[in-house]
Jmol script that loads the backbone (N, CA, C; Angstrom):
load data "model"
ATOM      1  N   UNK A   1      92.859 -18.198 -15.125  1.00  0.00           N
ATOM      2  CA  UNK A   1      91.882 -19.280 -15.015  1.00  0.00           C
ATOM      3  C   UNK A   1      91.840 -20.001 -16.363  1.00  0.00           C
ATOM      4  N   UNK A   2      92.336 -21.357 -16.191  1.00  0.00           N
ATOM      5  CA  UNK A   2      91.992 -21.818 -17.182  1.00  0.00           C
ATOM      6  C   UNK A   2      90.256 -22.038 -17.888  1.00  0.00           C
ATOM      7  N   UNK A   3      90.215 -22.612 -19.283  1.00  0.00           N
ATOM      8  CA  UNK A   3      88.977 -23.048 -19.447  1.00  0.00           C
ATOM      9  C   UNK A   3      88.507 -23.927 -18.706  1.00  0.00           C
ATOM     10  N   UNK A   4      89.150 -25.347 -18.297  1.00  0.00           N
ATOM     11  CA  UNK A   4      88.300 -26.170 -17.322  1.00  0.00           C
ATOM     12  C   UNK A   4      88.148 -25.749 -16.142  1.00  0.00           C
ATOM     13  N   UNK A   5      88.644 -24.724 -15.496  1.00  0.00           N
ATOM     14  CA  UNK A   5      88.501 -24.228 -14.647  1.00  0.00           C
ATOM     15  C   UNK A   5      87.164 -23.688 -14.324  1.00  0.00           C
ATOM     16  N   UNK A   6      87.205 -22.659 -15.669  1.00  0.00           N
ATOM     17  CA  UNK A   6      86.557 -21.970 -15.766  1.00  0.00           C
ATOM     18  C   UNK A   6      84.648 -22.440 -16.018  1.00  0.00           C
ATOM     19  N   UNK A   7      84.993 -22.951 -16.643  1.00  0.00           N
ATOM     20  CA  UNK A   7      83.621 -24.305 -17.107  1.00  0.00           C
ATOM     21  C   UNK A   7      83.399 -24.910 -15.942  1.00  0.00           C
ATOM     22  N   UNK A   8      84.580 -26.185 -15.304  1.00  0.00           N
ATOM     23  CA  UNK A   8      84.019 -26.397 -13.603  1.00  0.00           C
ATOM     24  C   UNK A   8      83.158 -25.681 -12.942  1.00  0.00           C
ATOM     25  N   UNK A   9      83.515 -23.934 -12.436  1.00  0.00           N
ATOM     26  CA  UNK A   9      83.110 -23.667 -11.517  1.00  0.00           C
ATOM     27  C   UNK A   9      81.406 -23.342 -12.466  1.00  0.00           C
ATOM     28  N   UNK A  10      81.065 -22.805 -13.323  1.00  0.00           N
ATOM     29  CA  UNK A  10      79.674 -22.790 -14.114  1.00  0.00           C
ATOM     30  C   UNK A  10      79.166 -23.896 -13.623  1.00  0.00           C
ATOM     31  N   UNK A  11      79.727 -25.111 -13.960  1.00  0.00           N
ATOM     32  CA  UNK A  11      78.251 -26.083 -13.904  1.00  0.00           C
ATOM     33  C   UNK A  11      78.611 -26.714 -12.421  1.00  0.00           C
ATOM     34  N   UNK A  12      79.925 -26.288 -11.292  1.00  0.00           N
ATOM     35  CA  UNK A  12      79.335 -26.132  -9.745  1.00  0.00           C
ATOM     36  C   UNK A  12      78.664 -25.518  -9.212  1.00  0.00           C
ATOM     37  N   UNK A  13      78.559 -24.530 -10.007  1.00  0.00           N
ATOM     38  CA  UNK A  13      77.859 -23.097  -9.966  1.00  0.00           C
ATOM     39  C   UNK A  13      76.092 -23.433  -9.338  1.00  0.00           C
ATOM     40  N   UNK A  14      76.031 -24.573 -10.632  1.00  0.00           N
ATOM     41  CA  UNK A  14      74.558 -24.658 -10.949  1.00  0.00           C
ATOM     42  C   UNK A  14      73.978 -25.970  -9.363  1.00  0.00           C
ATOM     43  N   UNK A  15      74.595 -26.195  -9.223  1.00  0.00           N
ATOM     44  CA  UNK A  15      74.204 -26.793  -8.181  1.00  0.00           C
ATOM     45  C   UNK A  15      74.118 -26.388  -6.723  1.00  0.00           C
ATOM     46  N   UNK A  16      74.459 -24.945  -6.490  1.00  0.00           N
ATOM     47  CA  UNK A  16      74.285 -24.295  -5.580  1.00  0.00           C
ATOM     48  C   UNK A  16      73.329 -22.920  -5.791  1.00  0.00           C
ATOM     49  N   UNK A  17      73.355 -22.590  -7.164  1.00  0.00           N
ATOM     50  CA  UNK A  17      72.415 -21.419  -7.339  1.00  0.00           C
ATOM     51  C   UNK A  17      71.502 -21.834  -8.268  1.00  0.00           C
ATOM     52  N   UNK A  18      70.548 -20.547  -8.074  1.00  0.00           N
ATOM     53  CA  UNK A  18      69.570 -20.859  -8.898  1.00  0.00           C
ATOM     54  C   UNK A  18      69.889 -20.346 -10.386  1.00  0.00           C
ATOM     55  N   UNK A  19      70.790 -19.879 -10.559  1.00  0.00           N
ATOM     56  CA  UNK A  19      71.171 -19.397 -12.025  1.00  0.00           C
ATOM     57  C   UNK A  19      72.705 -19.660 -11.937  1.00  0.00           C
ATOM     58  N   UNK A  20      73.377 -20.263 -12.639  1.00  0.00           N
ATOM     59  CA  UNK A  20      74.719 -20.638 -12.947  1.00  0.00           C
ATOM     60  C   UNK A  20      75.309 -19.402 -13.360  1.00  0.00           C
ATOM     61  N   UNK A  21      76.651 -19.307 -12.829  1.00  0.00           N
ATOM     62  CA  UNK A  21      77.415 -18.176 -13.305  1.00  0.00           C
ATOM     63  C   UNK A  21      77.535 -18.100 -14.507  1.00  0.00           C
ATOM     64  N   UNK A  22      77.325 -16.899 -15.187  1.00  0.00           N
ATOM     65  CA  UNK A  22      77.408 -15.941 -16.494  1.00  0.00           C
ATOM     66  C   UNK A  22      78.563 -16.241 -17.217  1.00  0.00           C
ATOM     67  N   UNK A  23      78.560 -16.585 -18.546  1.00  0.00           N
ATOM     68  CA  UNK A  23      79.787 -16.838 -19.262  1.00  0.00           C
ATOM     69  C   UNK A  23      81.004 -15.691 -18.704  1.00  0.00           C
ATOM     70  N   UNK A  24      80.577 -14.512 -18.226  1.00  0.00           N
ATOM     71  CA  UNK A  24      81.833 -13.593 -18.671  1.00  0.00           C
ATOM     72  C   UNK A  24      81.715 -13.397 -16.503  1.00  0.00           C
ATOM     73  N   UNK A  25      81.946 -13.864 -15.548  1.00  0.00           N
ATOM     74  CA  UNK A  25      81.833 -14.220 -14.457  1.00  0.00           C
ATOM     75  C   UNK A  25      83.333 -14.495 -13.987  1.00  0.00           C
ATOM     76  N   UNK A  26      84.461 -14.611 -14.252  1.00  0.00           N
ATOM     77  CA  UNK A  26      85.519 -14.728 -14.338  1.00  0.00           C
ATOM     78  C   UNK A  26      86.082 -13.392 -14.334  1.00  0.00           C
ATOM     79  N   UNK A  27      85.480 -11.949 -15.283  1.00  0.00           N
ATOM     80  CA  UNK A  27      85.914 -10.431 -15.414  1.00  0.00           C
ATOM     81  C   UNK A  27      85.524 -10.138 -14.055  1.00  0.00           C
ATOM     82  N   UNK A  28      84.231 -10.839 -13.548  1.00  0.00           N
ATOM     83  CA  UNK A  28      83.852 -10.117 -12.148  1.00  0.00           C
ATOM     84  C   UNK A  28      85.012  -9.902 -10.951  1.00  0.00           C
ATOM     85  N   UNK A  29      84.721  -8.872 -10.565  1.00  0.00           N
ATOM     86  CA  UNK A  29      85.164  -8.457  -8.651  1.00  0.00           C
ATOM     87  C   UNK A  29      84.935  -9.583  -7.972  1.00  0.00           C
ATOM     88  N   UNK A  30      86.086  -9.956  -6.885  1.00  0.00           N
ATOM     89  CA  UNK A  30      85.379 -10.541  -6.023  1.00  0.00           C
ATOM     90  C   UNK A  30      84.220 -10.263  -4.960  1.00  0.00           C
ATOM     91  N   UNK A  31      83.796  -9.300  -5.103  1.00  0.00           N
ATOM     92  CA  UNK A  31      82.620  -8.605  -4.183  1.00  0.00           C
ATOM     93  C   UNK A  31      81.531  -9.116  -5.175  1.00  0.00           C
ATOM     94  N   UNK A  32      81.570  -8.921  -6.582  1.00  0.00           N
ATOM     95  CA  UNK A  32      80.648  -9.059  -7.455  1.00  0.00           C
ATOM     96  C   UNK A  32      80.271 -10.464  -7.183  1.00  0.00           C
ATOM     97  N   UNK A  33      80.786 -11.239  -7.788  1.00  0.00           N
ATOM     98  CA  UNK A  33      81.059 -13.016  -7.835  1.00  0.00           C
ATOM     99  C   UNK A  33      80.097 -13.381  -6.335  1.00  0.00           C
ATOM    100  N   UNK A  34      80.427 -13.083  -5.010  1.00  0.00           N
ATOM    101  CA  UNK A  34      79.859 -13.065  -3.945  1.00  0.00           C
ATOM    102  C   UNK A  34      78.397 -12.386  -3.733  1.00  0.00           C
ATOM    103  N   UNK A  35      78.396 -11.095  -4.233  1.00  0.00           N
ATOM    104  CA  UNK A  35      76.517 -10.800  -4.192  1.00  0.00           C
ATOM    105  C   UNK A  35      75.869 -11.668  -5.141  1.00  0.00           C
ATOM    106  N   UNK A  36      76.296 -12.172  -6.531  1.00  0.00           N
ATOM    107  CA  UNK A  36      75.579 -12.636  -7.565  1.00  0.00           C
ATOM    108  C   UNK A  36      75.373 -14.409  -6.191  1.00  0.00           C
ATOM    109  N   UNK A  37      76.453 -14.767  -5.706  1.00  0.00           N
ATOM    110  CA  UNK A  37      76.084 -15.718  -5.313  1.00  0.00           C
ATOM    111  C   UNK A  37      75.398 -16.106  -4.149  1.00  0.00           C
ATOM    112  N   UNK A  38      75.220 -14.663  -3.591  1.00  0.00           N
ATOM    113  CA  UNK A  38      74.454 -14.334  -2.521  1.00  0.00           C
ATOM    114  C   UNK A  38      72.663 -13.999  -2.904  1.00  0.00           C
ATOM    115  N   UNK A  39      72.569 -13.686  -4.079  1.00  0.00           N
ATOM    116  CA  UNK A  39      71.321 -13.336  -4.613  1.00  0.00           C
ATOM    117  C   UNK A  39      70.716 -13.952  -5.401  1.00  0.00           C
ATOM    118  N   UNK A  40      71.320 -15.370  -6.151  1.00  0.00           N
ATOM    119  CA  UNK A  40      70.758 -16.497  -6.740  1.00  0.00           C
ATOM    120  C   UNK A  40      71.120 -17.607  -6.174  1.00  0.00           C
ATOM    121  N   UNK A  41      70.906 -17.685  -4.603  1.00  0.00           N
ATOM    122  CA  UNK A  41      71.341 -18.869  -3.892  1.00  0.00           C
ATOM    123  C   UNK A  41      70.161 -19.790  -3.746  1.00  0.00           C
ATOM    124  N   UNK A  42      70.625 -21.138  -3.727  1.00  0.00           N
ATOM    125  CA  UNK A  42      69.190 -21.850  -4.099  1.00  0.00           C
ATOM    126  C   UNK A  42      68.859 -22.116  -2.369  1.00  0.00           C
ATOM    127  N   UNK A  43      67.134 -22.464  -2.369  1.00  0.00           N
ATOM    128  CA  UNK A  43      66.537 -22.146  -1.036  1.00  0.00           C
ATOM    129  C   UNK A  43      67.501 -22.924   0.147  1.00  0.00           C
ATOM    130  N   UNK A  44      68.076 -23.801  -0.059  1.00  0.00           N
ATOM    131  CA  UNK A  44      68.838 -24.658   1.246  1.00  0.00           C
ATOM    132  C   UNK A  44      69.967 -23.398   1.685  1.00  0.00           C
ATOM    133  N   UNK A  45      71.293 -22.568   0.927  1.00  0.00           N
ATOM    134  CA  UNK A  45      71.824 -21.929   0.709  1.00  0.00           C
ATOM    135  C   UNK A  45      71.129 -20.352   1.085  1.00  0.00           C
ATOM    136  N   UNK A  46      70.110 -20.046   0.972  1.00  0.00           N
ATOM    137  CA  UNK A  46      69.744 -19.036   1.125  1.00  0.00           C
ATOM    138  C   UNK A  46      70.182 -17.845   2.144  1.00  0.00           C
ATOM    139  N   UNK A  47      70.381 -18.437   3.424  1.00  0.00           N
ATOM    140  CA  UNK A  47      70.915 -17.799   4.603  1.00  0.00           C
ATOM    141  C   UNK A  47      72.470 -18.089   4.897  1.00  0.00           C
ATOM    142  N   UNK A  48      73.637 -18.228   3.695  1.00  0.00           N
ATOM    143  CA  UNK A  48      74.850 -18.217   3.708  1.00  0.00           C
ATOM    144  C   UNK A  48      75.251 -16.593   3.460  1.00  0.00           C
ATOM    145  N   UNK A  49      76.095 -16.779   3.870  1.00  0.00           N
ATOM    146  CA  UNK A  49      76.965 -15.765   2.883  1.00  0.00           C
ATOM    147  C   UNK A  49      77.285 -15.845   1.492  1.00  0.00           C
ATOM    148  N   UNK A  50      77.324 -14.777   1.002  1.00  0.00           N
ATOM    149  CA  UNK A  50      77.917 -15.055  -0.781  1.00  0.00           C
ATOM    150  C   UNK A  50      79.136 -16.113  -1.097  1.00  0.00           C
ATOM    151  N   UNK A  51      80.141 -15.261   0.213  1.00  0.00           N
ATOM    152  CA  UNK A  51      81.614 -15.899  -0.095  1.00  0.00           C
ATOM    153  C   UNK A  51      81.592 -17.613   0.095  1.00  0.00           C
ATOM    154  N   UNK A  52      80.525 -17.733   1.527  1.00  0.00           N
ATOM    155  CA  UNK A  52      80.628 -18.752   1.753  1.00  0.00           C
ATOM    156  C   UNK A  52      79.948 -19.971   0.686  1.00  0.00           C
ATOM    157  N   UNK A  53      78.994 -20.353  -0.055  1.00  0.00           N
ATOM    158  CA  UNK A  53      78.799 -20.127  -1.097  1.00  0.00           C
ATOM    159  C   UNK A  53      79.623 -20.151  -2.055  1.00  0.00           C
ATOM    160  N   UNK A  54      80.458 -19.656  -2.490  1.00  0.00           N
ATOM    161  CA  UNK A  54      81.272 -19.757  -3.414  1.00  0.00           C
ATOM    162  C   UNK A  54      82.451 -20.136  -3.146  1.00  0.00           C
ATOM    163  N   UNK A  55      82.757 -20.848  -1.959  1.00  0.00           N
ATOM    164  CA  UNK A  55      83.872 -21.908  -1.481  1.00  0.00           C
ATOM    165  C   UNK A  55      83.080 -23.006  -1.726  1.00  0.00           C
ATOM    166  N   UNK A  56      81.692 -23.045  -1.565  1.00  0.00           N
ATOM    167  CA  UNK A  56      81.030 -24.583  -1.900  1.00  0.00           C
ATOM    168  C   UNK A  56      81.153 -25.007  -3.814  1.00  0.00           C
ATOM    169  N   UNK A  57      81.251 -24.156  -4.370  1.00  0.00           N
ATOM    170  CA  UNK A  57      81.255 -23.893  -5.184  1.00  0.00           C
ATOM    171  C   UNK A  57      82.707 -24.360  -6.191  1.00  0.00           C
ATOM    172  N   UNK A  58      83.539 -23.958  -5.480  1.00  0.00           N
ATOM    173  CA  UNK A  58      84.945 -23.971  -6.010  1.00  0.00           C
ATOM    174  C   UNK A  58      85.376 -24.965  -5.043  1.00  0.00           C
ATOM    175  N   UNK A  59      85.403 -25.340  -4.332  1.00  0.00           N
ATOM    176  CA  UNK A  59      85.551 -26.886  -3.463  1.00  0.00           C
ATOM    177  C   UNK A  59      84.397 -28.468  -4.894  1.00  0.00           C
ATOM    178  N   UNK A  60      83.584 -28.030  -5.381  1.00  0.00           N
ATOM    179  CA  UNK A  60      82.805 -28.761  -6.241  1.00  0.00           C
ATOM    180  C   UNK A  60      83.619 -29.265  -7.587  1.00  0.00           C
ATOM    181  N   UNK A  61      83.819 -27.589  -7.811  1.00  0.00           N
ATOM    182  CA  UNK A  61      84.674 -27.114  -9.467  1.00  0.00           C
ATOM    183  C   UNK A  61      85.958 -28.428  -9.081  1.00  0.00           C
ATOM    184  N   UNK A  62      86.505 -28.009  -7.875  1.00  0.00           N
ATOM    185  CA  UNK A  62      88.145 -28.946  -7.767  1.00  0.00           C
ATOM    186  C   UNK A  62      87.623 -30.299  -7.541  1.00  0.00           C
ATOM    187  N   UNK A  63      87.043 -30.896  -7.587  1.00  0.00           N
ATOM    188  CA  UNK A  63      86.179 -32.018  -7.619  1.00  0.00           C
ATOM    189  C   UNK A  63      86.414 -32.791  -9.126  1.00  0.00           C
ATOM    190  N   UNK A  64      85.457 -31.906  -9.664  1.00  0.00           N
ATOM    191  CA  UNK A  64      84.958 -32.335 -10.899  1.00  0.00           C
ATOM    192  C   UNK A  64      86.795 -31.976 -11.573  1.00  0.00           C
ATOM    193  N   UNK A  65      87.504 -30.934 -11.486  1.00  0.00           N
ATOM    194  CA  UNK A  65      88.935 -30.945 -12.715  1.00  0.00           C
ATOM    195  C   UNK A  65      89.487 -32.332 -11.831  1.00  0.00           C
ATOM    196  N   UNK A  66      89.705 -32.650 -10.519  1.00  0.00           N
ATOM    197  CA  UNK A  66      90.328 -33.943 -10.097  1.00  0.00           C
ATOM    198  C   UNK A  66      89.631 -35.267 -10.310  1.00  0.00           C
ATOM    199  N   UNK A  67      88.525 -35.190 -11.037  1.00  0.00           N
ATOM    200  CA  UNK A  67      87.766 -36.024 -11.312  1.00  0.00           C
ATOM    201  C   UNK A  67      88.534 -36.657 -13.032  1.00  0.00           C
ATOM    202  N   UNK A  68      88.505 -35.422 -13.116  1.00  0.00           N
ATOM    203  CA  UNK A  68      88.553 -35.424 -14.910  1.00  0.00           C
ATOM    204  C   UNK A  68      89.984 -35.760 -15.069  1.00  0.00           C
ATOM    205  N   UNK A  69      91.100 -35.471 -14.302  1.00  0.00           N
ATOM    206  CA  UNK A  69      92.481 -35.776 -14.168  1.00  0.00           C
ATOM    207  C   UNK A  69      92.742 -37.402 -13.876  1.00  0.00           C
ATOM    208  N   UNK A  70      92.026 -37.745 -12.783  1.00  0.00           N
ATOM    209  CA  UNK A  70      92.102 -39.273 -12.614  1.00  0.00           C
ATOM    210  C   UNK A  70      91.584 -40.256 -13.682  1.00  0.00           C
ATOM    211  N   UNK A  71      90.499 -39.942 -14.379  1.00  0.00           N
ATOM    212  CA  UNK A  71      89.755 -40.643 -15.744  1.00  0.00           C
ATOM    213  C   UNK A  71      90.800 -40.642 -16.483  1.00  0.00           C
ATOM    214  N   UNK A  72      91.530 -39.272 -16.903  1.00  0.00           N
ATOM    215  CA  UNK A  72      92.345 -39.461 -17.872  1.00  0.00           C
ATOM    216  C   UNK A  72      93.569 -40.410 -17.393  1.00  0.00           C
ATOM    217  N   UNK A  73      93.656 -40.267 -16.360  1.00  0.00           N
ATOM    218  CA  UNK A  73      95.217 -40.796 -16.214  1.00  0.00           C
ATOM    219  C   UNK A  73      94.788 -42.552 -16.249  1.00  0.00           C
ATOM    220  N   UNK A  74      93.658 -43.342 -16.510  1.00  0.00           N
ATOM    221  CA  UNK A  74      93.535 -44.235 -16.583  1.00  0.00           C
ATOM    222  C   UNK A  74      93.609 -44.984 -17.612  1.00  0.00           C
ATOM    223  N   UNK A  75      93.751 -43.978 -18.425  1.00  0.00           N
ATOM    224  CA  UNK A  75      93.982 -44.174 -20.465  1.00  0.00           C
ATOM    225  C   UNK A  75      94.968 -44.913 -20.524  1.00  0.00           C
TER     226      UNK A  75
END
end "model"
wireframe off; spacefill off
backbone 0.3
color backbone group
């Protein structure tokens, strides 16, 4: 995982949970990554699944790096 990667999914993070993934969230299990996002899910999210959830999540993250790829390529 790169850093923008890695940074993406944090502040996609934050728009689906109520606490943004943990700097060191990347070492996690995928079981882990899924309860944390199952247990700080913000109230709309609440009755997802973890995993599911964290496809909203990383569907956001690829957003924002294809976001940041097209800006640049306009230089």
């Amino acid at each position: 995982m790169t850093p923008t990667e890695k940074e993406s999914l944090m502040i996609a993070s934050s728009h689906f949970l109520c606490k943004e993934f943990p700097k060191n969230f990347d070492k996690w299990s995928e079981k882990k990554v899924n309860d944390y996002c199952q247990n700080n899910a913000w109230e709309p999210f609440q009755y997802y699944e973890g995993s599911e959830i964290y496809e909203h999540i990383d569907r956001l993250s690829d957003d924002f790096i294809n976001f940041k790829k097209w800006k640049e390529s306009e230089k």
